[in-house]
mmCIF entry with sequence, helices, sheets and N, C-alpha, C, O atoms, coordinates in Angstrom:
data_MODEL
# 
_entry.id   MODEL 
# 
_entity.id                         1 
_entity.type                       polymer 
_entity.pdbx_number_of_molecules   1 
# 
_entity_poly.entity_id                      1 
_entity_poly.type                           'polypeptide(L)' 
_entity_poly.nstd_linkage                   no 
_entity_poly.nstd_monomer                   no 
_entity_poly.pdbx_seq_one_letter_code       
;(UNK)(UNK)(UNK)(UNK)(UNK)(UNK)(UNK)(UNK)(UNK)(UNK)(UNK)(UNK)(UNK)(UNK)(UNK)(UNK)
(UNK)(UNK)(UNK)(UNK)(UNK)(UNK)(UNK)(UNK)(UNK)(UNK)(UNK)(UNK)(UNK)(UNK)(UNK)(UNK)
(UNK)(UNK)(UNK)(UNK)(UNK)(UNK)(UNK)(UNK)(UNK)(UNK)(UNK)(UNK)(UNK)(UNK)(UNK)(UNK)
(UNK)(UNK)(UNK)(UNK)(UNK)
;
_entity_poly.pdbx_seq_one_letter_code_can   XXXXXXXXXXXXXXXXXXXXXXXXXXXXXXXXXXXXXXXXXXXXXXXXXXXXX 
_entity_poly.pdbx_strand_id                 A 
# 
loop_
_entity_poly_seq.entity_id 
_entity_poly_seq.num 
_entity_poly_seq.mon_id 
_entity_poly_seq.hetero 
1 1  UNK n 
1 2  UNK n 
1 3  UNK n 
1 4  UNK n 
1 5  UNK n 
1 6  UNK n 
1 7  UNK n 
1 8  UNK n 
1 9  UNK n 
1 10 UNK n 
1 11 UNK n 
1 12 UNK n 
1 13 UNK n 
1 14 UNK n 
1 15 UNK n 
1 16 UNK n 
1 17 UNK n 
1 18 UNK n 
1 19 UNK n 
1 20 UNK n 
1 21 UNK n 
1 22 UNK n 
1 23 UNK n 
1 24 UNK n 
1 25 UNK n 
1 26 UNK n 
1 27 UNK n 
1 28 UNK n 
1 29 UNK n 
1 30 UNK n 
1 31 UNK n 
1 32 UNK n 
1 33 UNK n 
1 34 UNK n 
1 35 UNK n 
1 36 UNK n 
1 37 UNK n 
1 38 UNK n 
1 39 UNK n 
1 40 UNK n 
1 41 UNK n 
1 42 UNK n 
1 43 UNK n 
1 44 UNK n 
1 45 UNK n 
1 46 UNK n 
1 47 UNK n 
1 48 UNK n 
1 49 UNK n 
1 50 UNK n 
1 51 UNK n 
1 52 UNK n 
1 53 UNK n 
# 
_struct_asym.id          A 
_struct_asym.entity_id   1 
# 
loop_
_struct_conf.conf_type_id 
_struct_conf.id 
_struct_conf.pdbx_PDB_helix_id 
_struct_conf.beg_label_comp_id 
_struct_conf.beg_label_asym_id 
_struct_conf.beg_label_seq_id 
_struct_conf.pdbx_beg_PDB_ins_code 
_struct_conf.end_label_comp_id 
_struct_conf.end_label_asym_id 
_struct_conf.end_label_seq_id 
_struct_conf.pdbx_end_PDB_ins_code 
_struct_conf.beg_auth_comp_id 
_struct_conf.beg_auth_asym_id 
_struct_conf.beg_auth_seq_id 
_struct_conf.end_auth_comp_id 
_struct_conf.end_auth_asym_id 
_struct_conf.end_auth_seq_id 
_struct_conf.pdbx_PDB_helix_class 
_struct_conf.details 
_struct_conf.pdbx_PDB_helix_length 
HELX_P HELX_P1 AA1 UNK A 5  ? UNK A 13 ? UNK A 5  UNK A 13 1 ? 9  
HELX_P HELX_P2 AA2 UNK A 32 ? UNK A 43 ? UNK A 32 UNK A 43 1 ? 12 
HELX_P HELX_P3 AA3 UNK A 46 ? UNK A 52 ? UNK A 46 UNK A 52 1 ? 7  
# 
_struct_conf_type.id          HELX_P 
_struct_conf_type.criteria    ? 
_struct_conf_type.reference   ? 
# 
loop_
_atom_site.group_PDB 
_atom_site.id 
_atom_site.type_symbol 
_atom_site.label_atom_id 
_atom_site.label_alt_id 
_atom_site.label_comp_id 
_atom_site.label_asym_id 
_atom_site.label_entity_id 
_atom_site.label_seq_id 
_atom_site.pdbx_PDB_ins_code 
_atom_site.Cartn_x 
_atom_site.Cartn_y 
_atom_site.Cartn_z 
_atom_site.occupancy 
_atom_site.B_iso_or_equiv 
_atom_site.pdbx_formal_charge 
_atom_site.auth_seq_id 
_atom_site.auth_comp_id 
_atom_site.auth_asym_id 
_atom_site.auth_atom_id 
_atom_site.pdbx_PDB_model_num 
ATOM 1   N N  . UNK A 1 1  ? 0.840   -1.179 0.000  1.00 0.00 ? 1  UNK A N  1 
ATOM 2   C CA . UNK A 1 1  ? 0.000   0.000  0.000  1.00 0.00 ? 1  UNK A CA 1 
ATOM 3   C C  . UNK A 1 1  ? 0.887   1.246  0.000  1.00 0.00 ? 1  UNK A C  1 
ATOM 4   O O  . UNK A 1 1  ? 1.838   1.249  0.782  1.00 0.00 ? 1  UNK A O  1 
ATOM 5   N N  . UNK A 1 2  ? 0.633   2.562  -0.983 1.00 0.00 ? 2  UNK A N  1 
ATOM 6   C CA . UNK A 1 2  ? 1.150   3.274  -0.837 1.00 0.00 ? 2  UNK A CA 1 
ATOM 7   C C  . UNK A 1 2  ? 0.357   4.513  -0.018 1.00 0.00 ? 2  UNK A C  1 
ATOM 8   O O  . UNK A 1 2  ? -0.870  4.566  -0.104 1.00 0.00 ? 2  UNK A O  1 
ATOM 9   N N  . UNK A 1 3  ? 1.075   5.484  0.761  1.00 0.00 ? 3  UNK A N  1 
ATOM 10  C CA . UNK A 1 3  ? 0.485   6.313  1.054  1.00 0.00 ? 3  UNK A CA 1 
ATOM 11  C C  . UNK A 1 3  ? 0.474   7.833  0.443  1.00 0.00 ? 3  UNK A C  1 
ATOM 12  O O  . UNK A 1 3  ? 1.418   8.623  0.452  1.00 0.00 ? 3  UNK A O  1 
ATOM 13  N N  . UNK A 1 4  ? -0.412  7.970  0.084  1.00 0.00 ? 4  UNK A N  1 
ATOM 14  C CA . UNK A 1 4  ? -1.028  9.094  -0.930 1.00 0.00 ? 4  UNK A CA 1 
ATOM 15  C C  . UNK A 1 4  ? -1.441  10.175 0.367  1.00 0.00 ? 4  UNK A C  1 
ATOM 16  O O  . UNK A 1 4  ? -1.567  10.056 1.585  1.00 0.00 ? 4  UNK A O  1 
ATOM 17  N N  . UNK A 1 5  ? -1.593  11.453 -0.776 1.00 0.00 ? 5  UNK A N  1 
ATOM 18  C CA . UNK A 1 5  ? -2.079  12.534 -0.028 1.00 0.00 ? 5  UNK A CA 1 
ATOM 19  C C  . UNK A 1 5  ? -3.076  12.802 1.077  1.00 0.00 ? 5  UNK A C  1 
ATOM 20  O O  . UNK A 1 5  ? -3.072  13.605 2.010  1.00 0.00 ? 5  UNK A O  1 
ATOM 21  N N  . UNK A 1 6  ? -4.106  11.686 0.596  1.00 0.00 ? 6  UNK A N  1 
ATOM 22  C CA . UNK A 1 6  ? -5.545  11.419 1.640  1.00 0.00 ? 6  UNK A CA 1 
ATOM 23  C C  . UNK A 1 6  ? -4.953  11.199 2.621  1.00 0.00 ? 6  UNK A C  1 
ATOM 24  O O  . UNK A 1 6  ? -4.779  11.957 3.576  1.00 0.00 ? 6  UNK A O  1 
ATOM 25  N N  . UNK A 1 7  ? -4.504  9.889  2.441  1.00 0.00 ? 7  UNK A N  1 
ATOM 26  C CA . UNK A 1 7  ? -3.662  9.532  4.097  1.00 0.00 ? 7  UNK A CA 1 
ATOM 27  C C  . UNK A 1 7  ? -3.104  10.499 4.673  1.00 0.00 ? 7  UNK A C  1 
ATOM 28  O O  . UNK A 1 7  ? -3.446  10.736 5.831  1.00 0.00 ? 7  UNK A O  1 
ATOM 29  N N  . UNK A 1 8  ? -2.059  11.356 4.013  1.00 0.00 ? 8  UNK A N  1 
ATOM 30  C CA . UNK A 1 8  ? -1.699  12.431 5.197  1.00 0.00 ? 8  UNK A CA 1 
ATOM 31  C C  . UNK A 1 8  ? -2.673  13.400 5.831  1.00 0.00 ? 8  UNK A C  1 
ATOM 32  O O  . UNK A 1 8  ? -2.560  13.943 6.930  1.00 0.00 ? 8  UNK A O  1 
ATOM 33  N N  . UNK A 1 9  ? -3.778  13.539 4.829  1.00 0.00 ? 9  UNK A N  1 
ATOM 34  C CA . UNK A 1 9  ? -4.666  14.654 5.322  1.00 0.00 ? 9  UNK A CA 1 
ATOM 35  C C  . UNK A 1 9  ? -5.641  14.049 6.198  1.00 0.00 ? 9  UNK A C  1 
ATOM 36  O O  . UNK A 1 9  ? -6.163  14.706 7.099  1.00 0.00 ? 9  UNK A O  1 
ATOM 37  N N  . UNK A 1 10 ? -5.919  12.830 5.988  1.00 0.00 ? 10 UNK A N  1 
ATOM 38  C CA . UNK A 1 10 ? -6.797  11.721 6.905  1.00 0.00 ? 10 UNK A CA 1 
ATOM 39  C C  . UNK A 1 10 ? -6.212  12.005 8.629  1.00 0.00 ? 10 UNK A C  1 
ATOM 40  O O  . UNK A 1 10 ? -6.840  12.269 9.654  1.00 0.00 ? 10 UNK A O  1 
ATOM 41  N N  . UNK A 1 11 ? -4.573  11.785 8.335  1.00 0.00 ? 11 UNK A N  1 
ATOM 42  C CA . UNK A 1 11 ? -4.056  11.798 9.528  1.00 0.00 ? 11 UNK A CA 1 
ATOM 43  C C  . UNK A 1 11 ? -3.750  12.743 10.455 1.00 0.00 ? 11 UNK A C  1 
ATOM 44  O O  . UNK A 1 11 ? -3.691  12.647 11.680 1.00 0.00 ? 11 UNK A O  1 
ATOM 45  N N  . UNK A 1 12 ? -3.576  13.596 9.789  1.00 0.00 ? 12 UNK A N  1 
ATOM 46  C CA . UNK A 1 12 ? -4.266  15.193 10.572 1.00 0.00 ? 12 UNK A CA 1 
ATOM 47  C C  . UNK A 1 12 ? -4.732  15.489 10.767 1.00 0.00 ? 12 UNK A C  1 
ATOM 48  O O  . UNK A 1 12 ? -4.657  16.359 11.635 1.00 0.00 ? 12 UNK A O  1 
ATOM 49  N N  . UNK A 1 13 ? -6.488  14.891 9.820  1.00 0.00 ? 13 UNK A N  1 
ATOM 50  C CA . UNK A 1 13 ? -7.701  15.483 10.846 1.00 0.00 ? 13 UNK A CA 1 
ATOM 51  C C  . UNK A 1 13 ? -8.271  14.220 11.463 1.00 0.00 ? 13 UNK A C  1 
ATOM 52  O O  . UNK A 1 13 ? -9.370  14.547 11.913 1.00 0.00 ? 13 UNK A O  1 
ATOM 53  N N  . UNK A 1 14 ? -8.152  13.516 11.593 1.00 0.00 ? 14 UNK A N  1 
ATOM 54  C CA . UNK A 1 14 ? -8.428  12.627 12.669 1.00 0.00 ? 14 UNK A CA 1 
ATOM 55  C C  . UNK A 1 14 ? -7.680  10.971 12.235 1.00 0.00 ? 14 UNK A C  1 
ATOM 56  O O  . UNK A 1 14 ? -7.738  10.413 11.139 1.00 0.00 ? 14 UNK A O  1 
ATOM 57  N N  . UNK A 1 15 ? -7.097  10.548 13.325 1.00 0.00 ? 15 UNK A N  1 
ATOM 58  C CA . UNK A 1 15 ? -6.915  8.765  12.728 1.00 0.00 ? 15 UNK A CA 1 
ATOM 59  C C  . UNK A 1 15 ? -7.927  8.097  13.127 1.00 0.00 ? 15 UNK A C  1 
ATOM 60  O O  . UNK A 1 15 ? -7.300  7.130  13.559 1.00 0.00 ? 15 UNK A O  1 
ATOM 61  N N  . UNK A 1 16 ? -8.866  7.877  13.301 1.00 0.00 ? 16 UNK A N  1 
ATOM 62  C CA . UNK A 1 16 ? -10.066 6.988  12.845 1.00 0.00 ? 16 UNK A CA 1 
ATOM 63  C C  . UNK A 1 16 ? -10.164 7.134  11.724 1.00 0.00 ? 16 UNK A C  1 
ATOM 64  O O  . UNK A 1 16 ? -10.058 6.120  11.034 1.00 0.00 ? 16 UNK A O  1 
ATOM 65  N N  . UNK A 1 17 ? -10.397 8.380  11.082 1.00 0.00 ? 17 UNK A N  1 
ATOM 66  C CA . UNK A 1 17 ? -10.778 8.176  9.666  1.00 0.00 ? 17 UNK A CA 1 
ATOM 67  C C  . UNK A 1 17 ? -9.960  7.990  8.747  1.00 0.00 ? 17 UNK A C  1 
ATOM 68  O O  . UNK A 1 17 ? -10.517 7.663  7.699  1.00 0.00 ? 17 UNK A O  1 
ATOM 69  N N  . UNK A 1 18 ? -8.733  8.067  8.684  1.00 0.00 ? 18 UNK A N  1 
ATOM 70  C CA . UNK A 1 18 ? -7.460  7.907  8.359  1.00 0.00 ? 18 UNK A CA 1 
ATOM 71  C C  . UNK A 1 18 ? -7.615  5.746  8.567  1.00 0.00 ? 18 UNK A C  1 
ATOM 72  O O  . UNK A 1 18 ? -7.542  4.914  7.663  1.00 0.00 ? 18 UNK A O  1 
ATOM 73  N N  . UNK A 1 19 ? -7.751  5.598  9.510  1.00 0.00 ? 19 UNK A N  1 
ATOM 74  C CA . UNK A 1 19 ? -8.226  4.015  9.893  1.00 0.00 ? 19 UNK A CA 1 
ATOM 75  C C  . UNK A 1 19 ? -9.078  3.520  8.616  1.00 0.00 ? 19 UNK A C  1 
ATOM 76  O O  . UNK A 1 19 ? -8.738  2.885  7.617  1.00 0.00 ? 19 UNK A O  1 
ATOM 77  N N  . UNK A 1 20 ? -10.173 3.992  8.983  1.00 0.00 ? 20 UNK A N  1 
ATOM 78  C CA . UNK A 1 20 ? -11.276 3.781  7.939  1.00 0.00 ? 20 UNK A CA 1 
ATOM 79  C C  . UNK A 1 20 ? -11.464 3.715  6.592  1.00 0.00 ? 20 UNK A C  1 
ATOM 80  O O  . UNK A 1 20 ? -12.407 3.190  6.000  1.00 0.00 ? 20 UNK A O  1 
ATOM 81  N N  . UNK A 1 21 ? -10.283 4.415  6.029  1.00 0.00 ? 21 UNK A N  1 
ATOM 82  C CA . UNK A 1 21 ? -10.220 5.078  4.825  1.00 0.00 ? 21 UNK A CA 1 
ATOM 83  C C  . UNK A 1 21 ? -9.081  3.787  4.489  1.00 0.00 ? 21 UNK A C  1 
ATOM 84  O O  . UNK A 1 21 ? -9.368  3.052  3.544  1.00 0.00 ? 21 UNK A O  1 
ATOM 85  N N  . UNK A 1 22 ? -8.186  3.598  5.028  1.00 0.00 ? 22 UNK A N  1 
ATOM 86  C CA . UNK A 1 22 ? -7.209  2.847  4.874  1.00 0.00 ? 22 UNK A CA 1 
ATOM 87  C C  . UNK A 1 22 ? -7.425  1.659  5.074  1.00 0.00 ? 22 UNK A C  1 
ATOM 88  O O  . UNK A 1 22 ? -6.423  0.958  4.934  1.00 0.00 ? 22 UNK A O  1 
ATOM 89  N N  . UNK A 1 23 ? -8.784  0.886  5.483  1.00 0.00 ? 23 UNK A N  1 
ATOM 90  C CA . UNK A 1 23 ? -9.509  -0.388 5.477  1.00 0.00 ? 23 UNK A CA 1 
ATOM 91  C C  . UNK A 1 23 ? -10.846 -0.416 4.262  1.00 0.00 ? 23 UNK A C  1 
ATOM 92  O O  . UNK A 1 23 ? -11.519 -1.433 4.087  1.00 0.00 ? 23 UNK A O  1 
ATOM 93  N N  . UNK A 1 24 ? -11.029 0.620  3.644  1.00 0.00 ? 24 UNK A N  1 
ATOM 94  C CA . UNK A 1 24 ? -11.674 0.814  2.190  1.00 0.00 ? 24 UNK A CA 1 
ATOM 95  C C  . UNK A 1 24 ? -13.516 0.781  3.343  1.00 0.00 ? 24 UNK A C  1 
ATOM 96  O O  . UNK A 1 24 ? -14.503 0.278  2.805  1.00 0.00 ? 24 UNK A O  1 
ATOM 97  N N  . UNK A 1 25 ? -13.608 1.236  4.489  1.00 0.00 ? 25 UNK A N  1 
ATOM 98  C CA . UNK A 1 25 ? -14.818 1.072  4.986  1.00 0.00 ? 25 UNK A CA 1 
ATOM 99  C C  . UNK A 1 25 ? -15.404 2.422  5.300  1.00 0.00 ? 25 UNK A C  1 
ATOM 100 O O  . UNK A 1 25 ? -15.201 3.178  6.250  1.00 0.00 ? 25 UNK A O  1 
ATOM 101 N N  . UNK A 1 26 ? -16.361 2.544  4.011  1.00 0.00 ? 26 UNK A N  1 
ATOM 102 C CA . UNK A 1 26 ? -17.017 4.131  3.575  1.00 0.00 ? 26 UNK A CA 1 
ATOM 103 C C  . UNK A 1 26 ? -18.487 3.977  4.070  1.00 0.00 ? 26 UNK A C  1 
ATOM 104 O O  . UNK A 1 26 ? -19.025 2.872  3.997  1.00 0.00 ? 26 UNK A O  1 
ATOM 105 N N  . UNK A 1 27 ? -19.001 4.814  4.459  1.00 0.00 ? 27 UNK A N  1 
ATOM 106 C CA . UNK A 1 27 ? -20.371 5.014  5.282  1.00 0.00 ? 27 UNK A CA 1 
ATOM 107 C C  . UNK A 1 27 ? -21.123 4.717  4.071  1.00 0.00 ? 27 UNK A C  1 
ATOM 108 O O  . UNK A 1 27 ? -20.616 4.572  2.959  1.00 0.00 ? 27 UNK A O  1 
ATOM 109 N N  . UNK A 1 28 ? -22.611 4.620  4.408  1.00 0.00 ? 28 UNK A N  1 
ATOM 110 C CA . UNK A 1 28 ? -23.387 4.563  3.612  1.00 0.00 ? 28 UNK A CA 1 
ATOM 111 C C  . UNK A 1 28 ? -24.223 5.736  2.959  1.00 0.00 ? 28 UNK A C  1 
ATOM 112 O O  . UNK A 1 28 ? -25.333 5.951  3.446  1.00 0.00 ? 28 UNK A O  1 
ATOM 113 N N  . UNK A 1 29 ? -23.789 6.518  1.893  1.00 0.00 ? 29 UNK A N  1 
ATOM 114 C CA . UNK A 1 29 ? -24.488 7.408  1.549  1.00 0.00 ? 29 UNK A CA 1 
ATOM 115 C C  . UNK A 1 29 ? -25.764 7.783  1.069  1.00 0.00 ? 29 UNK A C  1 
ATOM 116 O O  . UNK A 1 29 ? -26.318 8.881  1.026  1.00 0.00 ? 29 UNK A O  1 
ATOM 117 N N  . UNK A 1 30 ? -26.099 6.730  0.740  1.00 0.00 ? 30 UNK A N  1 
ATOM 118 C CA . UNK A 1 30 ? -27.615 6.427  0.082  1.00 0.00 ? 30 UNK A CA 1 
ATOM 119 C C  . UNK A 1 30 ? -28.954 5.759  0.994  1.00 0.00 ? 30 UNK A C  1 
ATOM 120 O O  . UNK A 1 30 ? -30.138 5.652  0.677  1.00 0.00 ? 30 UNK A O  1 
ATOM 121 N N  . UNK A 1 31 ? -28.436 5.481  1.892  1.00 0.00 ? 31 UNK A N  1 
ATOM 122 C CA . UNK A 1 31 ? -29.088 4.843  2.874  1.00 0.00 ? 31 UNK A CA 1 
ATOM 123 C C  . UNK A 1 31 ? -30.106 5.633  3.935  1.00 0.00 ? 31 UNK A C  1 
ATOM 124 O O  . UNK A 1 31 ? -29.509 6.263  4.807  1.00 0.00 ? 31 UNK A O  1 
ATOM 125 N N  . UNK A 1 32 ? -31.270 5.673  3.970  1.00 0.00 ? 32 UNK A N  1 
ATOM 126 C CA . UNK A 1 32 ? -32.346 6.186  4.378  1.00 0.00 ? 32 UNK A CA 1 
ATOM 127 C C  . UNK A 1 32 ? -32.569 6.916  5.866  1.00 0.00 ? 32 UNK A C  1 
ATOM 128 O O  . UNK A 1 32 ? -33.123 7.962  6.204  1.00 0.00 ? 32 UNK A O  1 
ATOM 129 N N  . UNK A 1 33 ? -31.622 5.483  6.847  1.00 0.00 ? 33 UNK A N  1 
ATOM 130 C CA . UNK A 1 33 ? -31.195 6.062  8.080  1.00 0.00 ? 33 UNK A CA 1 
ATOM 131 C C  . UNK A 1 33 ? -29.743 7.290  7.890  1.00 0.00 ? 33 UNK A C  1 
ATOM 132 O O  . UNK A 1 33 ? -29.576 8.088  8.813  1.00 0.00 ? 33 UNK A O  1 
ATOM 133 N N  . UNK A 1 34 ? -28.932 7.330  6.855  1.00 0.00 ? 34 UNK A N  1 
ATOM 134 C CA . UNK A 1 34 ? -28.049 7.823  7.068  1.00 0.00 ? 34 UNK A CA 1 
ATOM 135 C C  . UNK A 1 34 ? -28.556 9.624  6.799  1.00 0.00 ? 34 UNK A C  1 
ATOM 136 O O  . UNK A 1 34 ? -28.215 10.630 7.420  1.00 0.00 ? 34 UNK A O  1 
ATOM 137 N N  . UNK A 1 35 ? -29.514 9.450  5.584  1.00 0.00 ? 35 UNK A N  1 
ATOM 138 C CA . UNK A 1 35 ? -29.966 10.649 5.300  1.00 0.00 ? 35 UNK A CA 1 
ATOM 139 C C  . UNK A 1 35 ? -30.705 11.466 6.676  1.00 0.00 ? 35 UNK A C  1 
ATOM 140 O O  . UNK A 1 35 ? -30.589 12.676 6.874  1.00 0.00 ? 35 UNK A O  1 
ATOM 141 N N  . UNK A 1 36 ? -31.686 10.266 7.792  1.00 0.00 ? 36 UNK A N  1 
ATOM 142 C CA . UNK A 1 36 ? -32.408 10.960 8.536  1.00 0.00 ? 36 UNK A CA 1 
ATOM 143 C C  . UNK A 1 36 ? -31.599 11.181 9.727  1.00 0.00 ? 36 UNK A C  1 
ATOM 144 O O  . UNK A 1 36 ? -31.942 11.969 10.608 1.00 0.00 ? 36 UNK A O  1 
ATOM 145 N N  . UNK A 1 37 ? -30.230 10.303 9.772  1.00 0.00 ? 37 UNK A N  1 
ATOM 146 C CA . UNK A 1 37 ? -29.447 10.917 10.996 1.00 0.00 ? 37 UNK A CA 1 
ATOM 147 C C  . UNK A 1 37 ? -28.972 12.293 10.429 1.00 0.00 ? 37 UNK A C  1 
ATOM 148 O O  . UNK A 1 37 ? -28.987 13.172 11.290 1.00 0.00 ? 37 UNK A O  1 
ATOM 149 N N  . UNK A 1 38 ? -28.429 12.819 8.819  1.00 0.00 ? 38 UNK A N  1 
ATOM 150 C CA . UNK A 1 38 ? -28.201 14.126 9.303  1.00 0.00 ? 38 UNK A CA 1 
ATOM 151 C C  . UNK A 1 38 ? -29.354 15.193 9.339  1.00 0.00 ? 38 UNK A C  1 
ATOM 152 O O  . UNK A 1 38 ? -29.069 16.358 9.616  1.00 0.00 ? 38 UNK A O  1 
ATOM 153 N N  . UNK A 1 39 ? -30.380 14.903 9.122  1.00 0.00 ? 39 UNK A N  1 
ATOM 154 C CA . UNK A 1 39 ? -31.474 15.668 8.702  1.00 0.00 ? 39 UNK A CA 1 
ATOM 155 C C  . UNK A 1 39 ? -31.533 16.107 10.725 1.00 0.00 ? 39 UNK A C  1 
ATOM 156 O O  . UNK A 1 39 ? -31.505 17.214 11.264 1.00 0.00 ? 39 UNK A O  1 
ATOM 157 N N  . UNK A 1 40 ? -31.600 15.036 11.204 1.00 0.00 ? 40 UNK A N  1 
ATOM 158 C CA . UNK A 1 40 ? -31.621 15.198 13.130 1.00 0.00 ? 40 UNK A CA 1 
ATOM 159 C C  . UNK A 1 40 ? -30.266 16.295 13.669 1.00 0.00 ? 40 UNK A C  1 
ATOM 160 O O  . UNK A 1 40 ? -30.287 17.183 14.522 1.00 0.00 ? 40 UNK A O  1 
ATOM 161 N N  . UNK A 1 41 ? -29.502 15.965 13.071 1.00 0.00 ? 41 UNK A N  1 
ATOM 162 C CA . UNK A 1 41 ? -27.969 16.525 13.343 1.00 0.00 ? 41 UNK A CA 1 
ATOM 163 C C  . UNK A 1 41 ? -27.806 18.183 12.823 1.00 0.00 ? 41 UNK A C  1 
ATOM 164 O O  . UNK A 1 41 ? -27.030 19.065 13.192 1.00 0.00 ? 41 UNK A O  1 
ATOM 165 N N  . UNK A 1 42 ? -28.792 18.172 11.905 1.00 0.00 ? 42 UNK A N  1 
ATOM 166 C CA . UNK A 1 42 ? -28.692 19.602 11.241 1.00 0.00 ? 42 UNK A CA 1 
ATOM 167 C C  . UNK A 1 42 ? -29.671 20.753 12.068 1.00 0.00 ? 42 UNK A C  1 
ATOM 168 O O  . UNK A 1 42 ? -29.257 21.869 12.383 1.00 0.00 ? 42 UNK A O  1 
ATOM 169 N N  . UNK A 1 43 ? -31.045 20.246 12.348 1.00 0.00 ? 43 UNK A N  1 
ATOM 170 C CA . UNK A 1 43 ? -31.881 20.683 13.190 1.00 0.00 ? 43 UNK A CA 1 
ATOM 171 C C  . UNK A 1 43 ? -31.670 20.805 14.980 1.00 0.00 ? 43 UNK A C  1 
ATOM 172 O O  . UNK A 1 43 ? -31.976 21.604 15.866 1.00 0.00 ? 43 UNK A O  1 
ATOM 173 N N  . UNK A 1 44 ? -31.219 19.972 14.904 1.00 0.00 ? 44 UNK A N  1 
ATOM 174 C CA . UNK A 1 44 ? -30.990 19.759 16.260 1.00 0.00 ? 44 UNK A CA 1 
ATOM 175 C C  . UNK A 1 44 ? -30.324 20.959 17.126 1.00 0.00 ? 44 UNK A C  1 
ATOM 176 O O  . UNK A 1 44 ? -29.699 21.681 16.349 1.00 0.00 ? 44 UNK A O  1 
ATOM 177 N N  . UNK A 1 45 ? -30.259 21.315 18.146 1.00 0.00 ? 45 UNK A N  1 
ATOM 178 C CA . UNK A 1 45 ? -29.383 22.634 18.331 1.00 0.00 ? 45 UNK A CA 1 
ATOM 179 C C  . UNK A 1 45 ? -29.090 23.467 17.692 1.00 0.00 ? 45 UNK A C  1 
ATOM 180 O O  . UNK A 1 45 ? -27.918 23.604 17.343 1.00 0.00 ? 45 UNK A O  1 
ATOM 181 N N  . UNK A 1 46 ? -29.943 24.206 17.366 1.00 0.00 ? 46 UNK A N  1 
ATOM 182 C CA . UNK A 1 46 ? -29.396 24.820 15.876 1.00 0.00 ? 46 UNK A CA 1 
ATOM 183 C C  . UNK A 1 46 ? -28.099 26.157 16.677 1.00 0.00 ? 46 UNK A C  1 
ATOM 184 O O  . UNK A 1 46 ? -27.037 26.584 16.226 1.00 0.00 ? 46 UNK A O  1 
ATOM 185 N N  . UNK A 1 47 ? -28.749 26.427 17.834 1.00 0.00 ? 47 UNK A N  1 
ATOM 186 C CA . UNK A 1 47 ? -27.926 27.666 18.099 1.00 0.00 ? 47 UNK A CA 1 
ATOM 187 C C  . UNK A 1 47 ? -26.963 27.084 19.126 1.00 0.00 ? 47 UNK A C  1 
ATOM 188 O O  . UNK A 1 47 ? -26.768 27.892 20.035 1.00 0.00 ? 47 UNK A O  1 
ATOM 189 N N  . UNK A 1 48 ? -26.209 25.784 19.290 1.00 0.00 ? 48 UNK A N  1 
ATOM 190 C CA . UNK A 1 48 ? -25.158 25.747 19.804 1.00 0.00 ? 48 UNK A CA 1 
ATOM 191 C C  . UNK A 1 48 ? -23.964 26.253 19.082 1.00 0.00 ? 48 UNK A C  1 
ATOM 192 O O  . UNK A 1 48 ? -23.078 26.863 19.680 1.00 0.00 ? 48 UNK A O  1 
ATOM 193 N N  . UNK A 1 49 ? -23.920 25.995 17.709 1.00 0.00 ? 49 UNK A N  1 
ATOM 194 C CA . UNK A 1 49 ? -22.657 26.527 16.841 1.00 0.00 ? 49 UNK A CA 1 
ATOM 195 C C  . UNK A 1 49 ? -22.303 28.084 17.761 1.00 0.00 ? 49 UNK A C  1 
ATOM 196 O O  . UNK A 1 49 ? -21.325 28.373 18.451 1.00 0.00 ? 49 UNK A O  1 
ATOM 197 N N  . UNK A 1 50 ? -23.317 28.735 17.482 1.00 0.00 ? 50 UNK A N  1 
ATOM 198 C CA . UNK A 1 50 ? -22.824 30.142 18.032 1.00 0.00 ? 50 UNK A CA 1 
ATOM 199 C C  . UNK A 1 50 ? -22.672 30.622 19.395 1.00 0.00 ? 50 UNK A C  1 
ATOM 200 O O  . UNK A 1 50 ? -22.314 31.693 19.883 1.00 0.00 ? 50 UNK A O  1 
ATOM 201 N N  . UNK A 1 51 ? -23.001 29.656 19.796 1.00 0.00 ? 51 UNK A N  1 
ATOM 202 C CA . UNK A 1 51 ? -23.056 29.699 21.124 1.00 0.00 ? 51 UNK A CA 1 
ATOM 203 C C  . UNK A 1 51 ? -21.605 29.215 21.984 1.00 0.00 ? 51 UNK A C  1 
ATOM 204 O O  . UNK A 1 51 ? -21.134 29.761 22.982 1.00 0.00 ? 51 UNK A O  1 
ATOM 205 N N  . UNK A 1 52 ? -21.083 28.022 21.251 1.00 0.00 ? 52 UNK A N  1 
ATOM 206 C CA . UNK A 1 52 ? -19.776 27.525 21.423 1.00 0.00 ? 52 UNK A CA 1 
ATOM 207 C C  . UNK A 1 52 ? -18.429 28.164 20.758 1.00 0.00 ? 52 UNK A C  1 
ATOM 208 O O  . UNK A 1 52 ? -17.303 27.696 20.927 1.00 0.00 ? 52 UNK A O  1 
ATOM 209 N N  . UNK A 1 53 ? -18.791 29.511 19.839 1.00 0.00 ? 53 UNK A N  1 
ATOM 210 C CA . UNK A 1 53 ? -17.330 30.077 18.767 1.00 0.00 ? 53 UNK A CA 1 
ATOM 211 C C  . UNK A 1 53 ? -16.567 30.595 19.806 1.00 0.00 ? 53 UNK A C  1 
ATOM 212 O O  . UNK A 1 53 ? -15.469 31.100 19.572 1.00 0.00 ? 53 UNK A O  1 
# 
């Protein structure tokens, strides 16, 4: 395996995903629960962002 650019940038912003990426194990994008977990994630708190800068 070589390591390419992803990997370094994987590994800087987090190694889990750097992990993940480097075991070929990609979320499910199309998937019905995945759409309604961010649809929850987007609504949800809406005013912590500004609240936490």
């Amino acid at each position: 395996m070589s390591i390419t650019g992803t990997h370094f940038n994987y590994y800087q912003l987090c190694h889990r995903k750097l992990w993940l990426f480097a075991n070929g194990i990609n979320m499910e994008q199309e998937s019905d629960l995945v759409y309604e977990g961010k649809l929850v994630h987007e609504s949800s708190y809406p005013q912590r962002t500004s609240k936490y800068e």
